[in-house]
LOPANU-893278 format. One record per residue: z, x, y of N, C-alpha, C, O in turn; residue number from 1; residue in three letters. Coordinates in nm, 4 decimals, decimal comma. Layout:
N
NODE         nw         nu         nv        caw        cau        cav         cw         cu         cv         ow         ou         ov     k     r
NODE          Z          X          Y          Z          X          Y          Z          X          Y          Z          X          Y   NUM   ALA
...
# end
This chain:
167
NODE         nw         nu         nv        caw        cau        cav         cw         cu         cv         ow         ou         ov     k     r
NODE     9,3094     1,3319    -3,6279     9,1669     1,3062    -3,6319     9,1103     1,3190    -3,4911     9,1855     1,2829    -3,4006     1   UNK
NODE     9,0177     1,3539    -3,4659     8,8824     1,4280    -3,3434     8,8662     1,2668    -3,2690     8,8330     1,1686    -3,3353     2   UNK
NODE     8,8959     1,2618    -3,1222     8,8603     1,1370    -3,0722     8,7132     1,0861    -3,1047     8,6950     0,9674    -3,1319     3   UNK
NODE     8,6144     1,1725    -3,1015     8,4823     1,1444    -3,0916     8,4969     1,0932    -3,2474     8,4596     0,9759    -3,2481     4   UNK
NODE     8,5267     1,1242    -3,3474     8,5046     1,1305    -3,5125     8,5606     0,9490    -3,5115     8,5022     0,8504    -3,5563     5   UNK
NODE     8,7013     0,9608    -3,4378     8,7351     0,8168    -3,4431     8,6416     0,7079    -3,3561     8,6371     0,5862    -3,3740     6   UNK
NODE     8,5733     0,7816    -3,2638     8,4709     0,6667    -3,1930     8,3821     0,6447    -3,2436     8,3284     0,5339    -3,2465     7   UNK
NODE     8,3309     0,7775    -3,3143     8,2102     0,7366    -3,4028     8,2019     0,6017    -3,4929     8,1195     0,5109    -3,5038     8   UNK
NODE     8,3506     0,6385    -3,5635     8,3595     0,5467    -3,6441     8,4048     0,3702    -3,6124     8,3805     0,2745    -3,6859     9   UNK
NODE     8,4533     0,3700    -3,5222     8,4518     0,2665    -3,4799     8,3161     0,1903    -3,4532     8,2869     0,0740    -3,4807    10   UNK
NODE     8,2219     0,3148    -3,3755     8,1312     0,2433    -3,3084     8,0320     0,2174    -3,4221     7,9433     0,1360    -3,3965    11   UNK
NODE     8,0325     0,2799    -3,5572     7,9697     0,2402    -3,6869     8,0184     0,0781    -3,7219     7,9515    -0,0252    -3,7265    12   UNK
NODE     8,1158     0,0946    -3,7366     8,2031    -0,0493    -3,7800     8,1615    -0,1731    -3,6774     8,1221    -0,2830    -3,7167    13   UNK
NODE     8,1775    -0,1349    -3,5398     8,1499    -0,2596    -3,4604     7,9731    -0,3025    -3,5359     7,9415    -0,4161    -3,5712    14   UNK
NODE     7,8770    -0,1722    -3,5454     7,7410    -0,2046    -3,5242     7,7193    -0,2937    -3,6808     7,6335    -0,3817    -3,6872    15   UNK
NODE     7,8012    -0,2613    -3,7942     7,8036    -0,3375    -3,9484     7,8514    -0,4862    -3,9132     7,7937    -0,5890    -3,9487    16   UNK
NODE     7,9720    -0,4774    -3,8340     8,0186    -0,6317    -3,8417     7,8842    -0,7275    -3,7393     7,8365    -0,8371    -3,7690    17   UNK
NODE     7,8504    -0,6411    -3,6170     7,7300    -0,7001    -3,5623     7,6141    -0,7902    -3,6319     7,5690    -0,9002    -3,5999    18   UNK
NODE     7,5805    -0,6958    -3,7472     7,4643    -0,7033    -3,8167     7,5118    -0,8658    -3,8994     7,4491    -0,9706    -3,8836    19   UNK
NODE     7,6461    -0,8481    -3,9937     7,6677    -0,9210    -4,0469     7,7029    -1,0509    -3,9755     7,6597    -1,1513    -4,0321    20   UNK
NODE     7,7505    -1,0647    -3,8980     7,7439    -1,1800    -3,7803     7,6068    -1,2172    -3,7506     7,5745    -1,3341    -3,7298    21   UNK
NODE     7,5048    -1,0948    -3,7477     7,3874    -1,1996    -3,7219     7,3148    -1,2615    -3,8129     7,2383    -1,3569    -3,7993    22   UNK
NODE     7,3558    -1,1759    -3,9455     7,3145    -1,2685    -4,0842     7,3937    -1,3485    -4,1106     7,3553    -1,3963    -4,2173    23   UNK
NODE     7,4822    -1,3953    -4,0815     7,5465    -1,5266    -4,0774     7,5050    -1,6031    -4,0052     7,4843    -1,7142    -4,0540    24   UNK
NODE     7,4786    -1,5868    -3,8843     7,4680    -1,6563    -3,7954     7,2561    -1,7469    -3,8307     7,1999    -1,8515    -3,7983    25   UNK
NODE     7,2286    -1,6534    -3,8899     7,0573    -1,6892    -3,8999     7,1237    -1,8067    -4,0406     7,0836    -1,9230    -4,0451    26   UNK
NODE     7,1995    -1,7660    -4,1177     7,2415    -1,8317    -4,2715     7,2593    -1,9895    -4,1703     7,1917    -2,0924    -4,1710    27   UNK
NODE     7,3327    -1,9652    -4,1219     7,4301    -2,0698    -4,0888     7,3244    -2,1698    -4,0183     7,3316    -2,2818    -4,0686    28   UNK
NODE     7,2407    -2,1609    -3,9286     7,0770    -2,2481    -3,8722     6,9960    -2,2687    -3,9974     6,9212    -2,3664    -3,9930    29   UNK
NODE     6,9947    -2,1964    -4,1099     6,9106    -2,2758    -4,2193     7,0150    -2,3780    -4,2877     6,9677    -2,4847    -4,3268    30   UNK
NODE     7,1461    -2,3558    -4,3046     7,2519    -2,4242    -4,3188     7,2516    -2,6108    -4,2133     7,2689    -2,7216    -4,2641    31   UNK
NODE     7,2369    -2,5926    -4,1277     7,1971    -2,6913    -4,0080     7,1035    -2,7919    -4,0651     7,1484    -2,9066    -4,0658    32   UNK
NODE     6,9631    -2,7726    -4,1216     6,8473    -2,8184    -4,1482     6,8720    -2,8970    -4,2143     6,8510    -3,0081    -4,1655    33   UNK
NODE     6,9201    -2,8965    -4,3365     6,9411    -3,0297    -4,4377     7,0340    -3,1070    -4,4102     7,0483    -3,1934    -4,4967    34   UNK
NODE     7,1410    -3,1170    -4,2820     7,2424    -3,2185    -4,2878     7,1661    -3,2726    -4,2258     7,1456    -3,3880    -4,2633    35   UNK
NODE     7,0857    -3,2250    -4,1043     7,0616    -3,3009    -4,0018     6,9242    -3,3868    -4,0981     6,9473    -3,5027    -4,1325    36   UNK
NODE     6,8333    -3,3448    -4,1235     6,7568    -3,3826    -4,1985     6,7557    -3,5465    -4,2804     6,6948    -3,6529    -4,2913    37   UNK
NODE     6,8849    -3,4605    -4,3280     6,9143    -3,6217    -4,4499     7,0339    -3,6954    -4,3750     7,1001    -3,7781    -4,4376    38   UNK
NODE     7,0628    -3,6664    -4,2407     7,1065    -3,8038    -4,1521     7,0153    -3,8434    -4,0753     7,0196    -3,9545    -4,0222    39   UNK
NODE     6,9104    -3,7513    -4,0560     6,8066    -3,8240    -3,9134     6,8663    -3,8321    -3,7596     6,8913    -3,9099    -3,6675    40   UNK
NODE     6,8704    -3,7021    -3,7981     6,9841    -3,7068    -3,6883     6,8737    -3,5436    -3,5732     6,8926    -3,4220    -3,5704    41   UNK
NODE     6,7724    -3,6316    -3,5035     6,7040    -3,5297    -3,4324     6,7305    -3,4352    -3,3809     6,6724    -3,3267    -3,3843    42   UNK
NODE     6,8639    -3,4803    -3,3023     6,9159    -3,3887    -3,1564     6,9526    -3,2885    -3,2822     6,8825    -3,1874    -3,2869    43   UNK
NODE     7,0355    -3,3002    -3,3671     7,0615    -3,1574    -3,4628     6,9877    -3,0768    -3,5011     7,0084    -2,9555    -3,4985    44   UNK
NODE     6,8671    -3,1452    -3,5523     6,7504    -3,0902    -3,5891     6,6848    -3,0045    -3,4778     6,6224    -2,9033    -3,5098    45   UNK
NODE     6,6954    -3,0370    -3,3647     6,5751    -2,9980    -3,2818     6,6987    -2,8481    -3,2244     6,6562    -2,7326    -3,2233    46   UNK
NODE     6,8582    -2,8845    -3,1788     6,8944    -2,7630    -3,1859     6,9073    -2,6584    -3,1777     6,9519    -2,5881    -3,0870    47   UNK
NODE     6,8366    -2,6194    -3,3538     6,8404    -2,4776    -3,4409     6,6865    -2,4439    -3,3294     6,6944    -2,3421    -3,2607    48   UNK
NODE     6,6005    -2,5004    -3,3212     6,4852    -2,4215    -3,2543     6,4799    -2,3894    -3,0917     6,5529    -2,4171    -2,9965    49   UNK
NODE     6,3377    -2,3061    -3,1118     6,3548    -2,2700    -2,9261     6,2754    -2,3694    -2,8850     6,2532    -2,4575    -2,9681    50   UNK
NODE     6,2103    -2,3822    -2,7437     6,1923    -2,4624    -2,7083     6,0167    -2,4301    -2,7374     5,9437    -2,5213    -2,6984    51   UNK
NODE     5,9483    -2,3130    -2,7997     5,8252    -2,2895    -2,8444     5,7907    -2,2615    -2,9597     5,6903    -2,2002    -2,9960    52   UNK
NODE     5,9180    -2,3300    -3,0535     5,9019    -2,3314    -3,2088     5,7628    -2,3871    -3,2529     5,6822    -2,4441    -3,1794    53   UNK
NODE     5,7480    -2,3585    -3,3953     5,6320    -2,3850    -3,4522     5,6343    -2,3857    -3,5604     5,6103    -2,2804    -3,6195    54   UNK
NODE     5,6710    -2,5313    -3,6495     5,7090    -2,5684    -3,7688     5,5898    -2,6031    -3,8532     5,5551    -2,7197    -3,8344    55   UNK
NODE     5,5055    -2,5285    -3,9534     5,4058    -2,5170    -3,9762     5,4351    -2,5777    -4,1724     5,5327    -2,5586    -4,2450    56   UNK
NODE     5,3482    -2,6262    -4,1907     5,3689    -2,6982    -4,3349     5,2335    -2,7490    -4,4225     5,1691    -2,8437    -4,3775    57   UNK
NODE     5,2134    -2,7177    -4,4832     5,0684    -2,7634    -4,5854     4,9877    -2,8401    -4,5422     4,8666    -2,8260    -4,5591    58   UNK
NODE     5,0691    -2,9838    -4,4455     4,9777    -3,0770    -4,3746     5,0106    -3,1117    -4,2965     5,0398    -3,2298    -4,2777    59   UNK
NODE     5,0243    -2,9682    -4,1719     5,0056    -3,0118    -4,0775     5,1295    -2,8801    -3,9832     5,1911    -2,7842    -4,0297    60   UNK
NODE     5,1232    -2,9330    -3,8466     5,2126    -2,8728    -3,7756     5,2817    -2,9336    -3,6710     5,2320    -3,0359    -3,6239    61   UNK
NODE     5,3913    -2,8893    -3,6231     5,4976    -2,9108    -3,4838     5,4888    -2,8127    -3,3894     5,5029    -2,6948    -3,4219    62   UNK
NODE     5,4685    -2,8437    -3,2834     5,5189    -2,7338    -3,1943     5,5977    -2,7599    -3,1086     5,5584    -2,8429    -3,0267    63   UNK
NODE     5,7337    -2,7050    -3,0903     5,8211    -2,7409    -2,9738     5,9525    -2,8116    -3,0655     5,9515    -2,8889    -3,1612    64   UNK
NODE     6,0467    -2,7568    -3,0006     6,2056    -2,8538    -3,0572     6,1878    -3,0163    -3,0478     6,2009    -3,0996    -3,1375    65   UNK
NODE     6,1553    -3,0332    -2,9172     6,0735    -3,1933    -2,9036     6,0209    -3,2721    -3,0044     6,0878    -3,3708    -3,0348    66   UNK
NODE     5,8828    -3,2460    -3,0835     5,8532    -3,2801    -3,1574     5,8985    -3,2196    -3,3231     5,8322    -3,2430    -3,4241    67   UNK
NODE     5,9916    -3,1603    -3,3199     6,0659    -3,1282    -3,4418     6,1622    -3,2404    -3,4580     6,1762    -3,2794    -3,5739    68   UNK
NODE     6,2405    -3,3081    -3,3534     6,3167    -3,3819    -3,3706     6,2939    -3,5112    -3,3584     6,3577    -3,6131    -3,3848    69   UNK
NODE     6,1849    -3,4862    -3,3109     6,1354    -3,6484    -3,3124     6,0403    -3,6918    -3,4828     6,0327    -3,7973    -3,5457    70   UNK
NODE     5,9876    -3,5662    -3,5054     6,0085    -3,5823    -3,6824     6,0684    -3,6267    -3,7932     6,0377    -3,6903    -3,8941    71   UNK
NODE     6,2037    -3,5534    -3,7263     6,3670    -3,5960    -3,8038     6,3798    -3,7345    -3,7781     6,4243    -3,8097    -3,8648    72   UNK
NODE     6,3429    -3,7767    -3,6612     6,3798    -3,8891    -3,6282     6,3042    -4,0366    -3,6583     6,3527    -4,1481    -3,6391    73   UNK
NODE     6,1550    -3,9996    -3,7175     6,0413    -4,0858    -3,7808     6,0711    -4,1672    -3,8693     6,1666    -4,1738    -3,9467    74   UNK
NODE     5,9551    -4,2489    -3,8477     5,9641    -4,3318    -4,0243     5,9718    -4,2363    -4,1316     6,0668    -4,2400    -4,2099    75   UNK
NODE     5,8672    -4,1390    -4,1434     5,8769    -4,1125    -4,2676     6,0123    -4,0639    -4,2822     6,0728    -4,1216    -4,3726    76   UNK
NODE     6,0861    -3,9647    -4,2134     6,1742    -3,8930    -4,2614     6,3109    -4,0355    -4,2772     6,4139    -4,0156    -4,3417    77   UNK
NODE     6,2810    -4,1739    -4,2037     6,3631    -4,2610    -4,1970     6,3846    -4,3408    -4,3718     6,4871    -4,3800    -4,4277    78   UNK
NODE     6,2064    -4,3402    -4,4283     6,2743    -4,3708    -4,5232     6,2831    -4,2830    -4,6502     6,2403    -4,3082    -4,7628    79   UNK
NODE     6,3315    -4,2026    -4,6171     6,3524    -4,0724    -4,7172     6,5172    -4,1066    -4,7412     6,5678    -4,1418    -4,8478    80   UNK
NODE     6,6041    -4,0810    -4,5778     6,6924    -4,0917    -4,5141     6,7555    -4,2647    -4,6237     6,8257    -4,2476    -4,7234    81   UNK
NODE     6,7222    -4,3805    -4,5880     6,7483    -4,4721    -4,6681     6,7561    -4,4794    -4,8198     6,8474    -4,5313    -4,8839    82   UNK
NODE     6,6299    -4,4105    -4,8757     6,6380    -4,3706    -4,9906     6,7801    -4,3051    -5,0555     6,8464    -4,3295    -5,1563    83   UNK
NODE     6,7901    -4,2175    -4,9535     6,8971    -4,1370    -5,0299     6,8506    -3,9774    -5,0418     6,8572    -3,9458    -5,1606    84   UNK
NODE     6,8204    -3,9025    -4,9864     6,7412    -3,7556    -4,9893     6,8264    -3,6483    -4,9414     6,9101    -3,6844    -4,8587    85   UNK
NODE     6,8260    -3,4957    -4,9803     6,9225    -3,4538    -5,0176     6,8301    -3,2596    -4,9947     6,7722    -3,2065    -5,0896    86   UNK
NODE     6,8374    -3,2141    -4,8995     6,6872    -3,1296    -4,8645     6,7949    -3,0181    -4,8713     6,8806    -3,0109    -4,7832    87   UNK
NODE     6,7908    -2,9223    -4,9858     6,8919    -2,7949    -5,0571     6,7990    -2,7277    -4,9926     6,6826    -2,7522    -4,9610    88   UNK
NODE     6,9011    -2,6006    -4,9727     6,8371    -2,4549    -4,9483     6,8672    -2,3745    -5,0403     6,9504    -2,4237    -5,1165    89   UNK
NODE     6,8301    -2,2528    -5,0718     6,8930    -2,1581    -5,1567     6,9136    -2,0516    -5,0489     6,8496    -2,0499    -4,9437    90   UNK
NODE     7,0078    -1,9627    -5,0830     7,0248    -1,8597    -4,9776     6,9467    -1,7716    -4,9675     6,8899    -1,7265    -5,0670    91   UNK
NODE     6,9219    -1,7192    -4,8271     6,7665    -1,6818    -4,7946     6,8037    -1,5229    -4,7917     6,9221    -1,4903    -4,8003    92   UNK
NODE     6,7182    -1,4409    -4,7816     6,6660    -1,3392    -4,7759     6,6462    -1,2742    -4,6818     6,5414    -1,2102    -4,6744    93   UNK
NODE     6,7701    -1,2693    -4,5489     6,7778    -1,2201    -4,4386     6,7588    -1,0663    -4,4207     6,8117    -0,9893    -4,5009    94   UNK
NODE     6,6805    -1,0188    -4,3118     6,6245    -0,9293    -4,2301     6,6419    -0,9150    -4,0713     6,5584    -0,9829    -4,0116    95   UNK
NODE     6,7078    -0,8614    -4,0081     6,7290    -0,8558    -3,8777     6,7408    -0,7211    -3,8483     6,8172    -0,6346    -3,8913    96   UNK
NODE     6,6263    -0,7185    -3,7444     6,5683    -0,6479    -3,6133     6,5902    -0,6792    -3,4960     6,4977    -0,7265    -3,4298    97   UNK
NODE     6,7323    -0,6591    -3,4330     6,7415    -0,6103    -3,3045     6,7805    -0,7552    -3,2726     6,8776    -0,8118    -3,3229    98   UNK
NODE     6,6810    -0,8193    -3,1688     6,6842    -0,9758    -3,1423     6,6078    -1,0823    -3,2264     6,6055    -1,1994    -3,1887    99   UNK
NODE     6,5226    -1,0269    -3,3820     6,4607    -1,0782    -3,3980     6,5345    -1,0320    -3,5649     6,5936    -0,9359    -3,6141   100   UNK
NODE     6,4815    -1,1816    -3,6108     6,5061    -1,1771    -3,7855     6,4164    -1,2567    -3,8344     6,3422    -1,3307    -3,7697   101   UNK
NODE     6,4236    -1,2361    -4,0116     6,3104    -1,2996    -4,0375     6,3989    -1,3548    -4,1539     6,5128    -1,3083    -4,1580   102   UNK
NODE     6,3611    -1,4566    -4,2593     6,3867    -1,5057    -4,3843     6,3135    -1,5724    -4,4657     6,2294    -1,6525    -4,4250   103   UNK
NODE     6,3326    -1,5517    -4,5761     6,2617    -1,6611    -4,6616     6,3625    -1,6971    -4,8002     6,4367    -1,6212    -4,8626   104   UNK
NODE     6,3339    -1,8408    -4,8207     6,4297    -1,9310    -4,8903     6,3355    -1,9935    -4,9790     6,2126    -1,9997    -4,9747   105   UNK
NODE     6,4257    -2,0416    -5,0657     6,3559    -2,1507    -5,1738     6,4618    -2,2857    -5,1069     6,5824    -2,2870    -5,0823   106   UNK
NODE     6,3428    -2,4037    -5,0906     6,3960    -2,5421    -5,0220     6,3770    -2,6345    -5,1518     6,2672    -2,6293    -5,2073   107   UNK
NODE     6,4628    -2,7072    -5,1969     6,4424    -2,8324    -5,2939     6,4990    -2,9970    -5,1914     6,5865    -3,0113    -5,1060   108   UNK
NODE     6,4244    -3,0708    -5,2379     6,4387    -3,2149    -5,1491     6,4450    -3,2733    -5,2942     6,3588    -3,2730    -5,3821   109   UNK
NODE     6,5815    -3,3273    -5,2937     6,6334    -3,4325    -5,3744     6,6253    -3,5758    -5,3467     6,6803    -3,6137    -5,2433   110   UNK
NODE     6,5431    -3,6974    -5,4498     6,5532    -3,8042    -5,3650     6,6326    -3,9269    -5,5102     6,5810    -3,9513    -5,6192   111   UNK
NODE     6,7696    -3,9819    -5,4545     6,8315    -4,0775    -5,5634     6,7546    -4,1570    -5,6214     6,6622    -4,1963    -5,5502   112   UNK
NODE     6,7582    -4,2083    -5,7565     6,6679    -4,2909    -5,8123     6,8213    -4,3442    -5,8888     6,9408    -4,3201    -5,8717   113   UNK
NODE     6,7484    -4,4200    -5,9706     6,8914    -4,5496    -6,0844     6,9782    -4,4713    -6,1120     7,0958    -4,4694    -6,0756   114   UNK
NODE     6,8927    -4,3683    -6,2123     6,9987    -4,2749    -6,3267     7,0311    -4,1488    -6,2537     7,0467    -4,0380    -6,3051   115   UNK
NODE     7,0378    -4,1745    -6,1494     7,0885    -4,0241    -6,0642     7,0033    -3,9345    -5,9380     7,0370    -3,9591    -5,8222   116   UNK
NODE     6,9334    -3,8687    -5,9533     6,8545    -3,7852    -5,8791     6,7172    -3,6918    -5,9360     6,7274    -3,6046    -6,0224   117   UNK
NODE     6,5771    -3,7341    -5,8617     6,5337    -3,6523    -5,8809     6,4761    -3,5473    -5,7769     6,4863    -3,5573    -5,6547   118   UNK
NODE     6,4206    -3,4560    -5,8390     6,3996    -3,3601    -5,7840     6,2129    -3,4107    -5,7313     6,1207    -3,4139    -5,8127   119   UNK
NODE     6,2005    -3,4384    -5,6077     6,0955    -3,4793    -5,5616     6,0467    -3,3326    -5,4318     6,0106    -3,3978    -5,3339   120   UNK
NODE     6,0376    -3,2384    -5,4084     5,9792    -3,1451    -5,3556     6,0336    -3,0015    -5,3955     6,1558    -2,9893    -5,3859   121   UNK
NODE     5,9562    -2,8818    -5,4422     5,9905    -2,7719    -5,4281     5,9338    -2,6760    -5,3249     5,8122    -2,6881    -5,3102   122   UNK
NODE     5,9971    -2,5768    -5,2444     5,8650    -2,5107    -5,1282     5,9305    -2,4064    -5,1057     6,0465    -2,4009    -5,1468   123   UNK
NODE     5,8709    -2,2917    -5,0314     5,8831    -2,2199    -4,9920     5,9335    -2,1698    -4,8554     5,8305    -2,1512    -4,7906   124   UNK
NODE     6,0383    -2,1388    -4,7795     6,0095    -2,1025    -4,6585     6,0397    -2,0010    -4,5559     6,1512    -1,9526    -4,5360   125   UNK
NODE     5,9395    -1,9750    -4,4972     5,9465    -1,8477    -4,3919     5,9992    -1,8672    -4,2936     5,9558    -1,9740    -4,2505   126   UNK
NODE     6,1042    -1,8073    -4,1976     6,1634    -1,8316    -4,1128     6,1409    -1,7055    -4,0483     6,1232    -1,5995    -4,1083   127   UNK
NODE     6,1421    -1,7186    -3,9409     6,1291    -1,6227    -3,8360     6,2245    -1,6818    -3,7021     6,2134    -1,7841    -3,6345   128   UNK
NODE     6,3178    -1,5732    -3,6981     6,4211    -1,6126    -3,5399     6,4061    -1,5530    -3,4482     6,3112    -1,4752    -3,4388   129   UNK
NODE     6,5024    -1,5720    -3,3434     6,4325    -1,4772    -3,2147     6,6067    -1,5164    -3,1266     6,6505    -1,6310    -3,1165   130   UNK
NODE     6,6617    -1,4209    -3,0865     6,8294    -1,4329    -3,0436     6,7983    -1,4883    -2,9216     6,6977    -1,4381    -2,8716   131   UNK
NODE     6,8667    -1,6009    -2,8374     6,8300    -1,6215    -2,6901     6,9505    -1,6300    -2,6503     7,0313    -1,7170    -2,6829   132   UNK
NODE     6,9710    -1,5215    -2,5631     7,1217    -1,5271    -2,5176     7,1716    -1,4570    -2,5926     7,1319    -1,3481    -2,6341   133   UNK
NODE     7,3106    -1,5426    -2,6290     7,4074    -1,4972    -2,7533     7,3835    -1,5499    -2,8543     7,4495    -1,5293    -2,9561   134   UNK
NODE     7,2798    -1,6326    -2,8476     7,2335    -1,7404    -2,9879     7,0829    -1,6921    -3,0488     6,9801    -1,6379    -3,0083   135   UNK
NODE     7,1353    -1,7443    -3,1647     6,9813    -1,6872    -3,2769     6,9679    -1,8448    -3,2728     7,0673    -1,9169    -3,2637   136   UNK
NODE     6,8216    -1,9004    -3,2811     6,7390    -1,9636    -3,2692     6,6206    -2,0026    -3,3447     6,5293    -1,9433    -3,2872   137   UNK
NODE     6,5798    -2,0573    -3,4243     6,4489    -2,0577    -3,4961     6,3414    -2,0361    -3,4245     6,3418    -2,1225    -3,3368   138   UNK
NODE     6,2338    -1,9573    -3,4113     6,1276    -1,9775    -3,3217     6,0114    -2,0154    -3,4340     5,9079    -2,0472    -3,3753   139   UNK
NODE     6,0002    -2,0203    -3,5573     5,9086    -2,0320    -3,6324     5,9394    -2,0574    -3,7862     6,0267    -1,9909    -3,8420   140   UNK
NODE     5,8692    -2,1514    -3,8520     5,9080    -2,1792    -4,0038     5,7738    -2,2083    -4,0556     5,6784    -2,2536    -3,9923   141   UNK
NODE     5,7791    -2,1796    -4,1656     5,6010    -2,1783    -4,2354     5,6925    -2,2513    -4,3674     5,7952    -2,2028    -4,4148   142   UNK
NODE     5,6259    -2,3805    -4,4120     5,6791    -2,4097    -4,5488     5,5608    -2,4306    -4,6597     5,4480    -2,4452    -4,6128   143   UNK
NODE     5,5715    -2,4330    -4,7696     5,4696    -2,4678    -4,8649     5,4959    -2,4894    -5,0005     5,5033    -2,3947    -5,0789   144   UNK
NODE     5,5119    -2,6157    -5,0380     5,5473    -2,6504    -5,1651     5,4335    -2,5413    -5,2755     5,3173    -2,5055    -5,2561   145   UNK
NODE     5,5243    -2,5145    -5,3860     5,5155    -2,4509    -5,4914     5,4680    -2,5023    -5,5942     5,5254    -2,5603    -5,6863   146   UNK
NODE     5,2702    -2,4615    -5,5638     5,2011    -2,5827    -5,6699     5,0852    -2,4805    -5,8062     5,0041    -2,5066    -5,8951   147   UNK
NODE     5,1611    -2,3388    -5,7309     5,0942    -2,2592    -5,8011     4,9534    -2,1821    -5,7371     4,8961    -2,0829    -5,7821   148   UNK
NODE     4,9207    -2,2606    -5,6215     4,8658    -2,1966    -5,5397     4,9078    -2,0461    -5,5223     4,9960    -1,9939    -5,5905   149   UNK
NODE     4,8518    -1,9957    -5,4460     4,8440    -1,8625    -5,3504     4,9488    -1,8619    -5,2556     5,0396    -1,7789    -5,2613   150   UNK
NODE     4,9390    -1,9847    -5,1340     4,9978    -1,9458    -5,0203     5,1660    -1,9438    -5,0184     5,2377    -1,8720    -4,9487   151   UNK
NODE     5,2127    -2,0603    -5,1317     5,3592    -1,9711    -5,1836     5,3745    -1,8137    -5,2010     5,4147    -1,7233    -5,1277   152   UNK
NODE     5,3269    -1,8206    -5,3243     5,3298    -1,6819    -5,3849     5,3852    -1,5873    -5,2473     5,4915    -1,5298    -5,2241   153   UNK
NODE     5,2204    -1,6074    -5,1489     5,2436    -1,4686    -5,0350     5,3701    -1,5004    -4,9434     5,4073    -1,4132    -4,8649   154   UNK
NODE     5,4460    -1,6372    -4,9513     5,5362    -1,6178    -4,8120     5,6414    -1,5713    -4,9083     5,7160    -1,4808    -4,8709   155   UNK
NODE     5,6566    -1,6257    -5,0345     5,7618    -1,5115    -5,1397     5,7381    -1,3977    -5,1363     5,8425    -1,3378    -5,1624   156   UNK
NODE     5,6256    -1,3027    -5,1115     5,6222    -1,2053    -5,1269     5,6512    -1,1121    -4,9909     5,6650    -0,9903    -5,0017   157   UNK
NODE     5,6586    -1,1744    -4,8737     5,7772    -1,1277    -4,7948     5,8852    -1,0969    -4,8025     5,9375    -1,0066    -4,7372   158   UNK
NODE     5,9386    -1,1671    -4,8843     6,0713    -1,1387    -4,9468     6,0712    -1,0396    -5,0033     6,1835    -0,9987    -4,9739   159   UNK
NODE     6,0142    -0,9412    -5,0861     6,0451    -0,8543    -5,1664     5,9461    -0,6908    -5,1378     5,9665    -0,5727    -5,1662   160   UNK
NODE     5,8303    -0,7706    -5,0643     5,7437    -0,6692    -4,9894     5,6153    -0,6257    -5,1219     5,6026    -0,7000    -5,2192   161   UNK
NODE     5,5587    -0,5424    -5,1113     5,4733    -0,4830    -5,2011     5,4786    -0,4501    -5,3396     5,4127    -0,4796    -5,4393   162   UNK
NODE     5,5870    -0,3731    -5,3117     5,6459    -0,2534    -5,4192     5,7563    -0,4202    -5,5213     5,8167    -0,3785    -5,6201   163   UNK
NODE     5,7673    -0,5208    -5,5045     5,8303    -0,5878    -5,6193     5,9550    -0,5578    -5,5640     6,0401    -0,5968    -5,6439   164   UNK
NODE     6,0052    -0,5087    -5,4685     6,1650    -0,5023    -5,4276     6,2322    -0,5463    -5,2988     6,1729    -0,5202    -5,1941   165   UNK
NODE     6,3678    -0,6204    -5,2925     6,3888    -0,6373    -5,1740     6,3688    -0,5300    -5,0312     6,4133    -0,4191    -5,0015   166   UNK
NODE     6,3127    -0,5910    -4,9904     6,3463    -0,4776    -4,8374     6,4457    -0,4893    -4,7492     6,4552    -0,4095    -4,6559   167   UNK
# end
């Protein structure tokens, strides 16, 4: 076999496993969110983001890892945390460009009651990363519970684009 034919191919293979490392690697920071979440455990939380994140949500917003984790770290999320709460992801819908990726997921927040668990939030969410260094990073999340509104619908429809199909 032609040295160049074998470099080619190598250098195909390194650039696939690349890609897939960085979709793991974006999987694995939405992966992060719900442990830290349902321990209250800030410093984890705050983490996954850069330091000019912008965690944007139906009511209201964060800007900065700072105040992301000091979120995690609140009453409210404290008595969620006591309750018993349980914040699922579904696997997202990764896209990566270069240093930059994007995703969107379906999020469910489980909260224990007597007879077991209910299902107390459904939402939507957009993720947008940004690599710093050797690390992928959250720089941005848009969430929005699923009430039949509009503004779900459109961050789902990132996911699949115009045409009804993944991109």
């Amino acid at each position: 076999m032609d040295g160049s034919v074998q470099d080619d191919k190598v250098a195909a293979l390194e650039e696939r496993v690349r890609a897939l490392e960085d979709q793991l690697a974006v999987c694995r920071l939405i992966s992060i969110w719900g442990p830290a979440a349902d321990t209250g455990n800030g410093q984890a939380a705050s983490s996954i983001w850069t330091d000019d994140a912008v965690l944007q949500t139906e009511t209201g917003q964060l800007e900065g890892a700072p105040a992301i984790g000091a979120m995690i770290e609140g009453a409210g999320q404290a008595q969620l945390v006591e309750r018993g709460c349980a914040h699922v992801h579904s696997f997202p819908l990764v896209q990566v460009d270069g240093d930059r990726a994007s995703a969107v997921n379906y999020g469910r927040v489980y909260l224990h009651a007597d007879d077991g668990y209910e299902l107390w939030r459904v939402s939507v969410n957009s993720w947008e990363f940004r690599r710093t260094g050797e690390r992928w990073r959250v720089s941005r999340r848009q969430v929005h519970v699923i009430d039949g509104g509009p503004e779900a619908r459109e961050l789902l429809g990132r996911a699949v684009g115009a045409e009804g199909h993944a991109s």
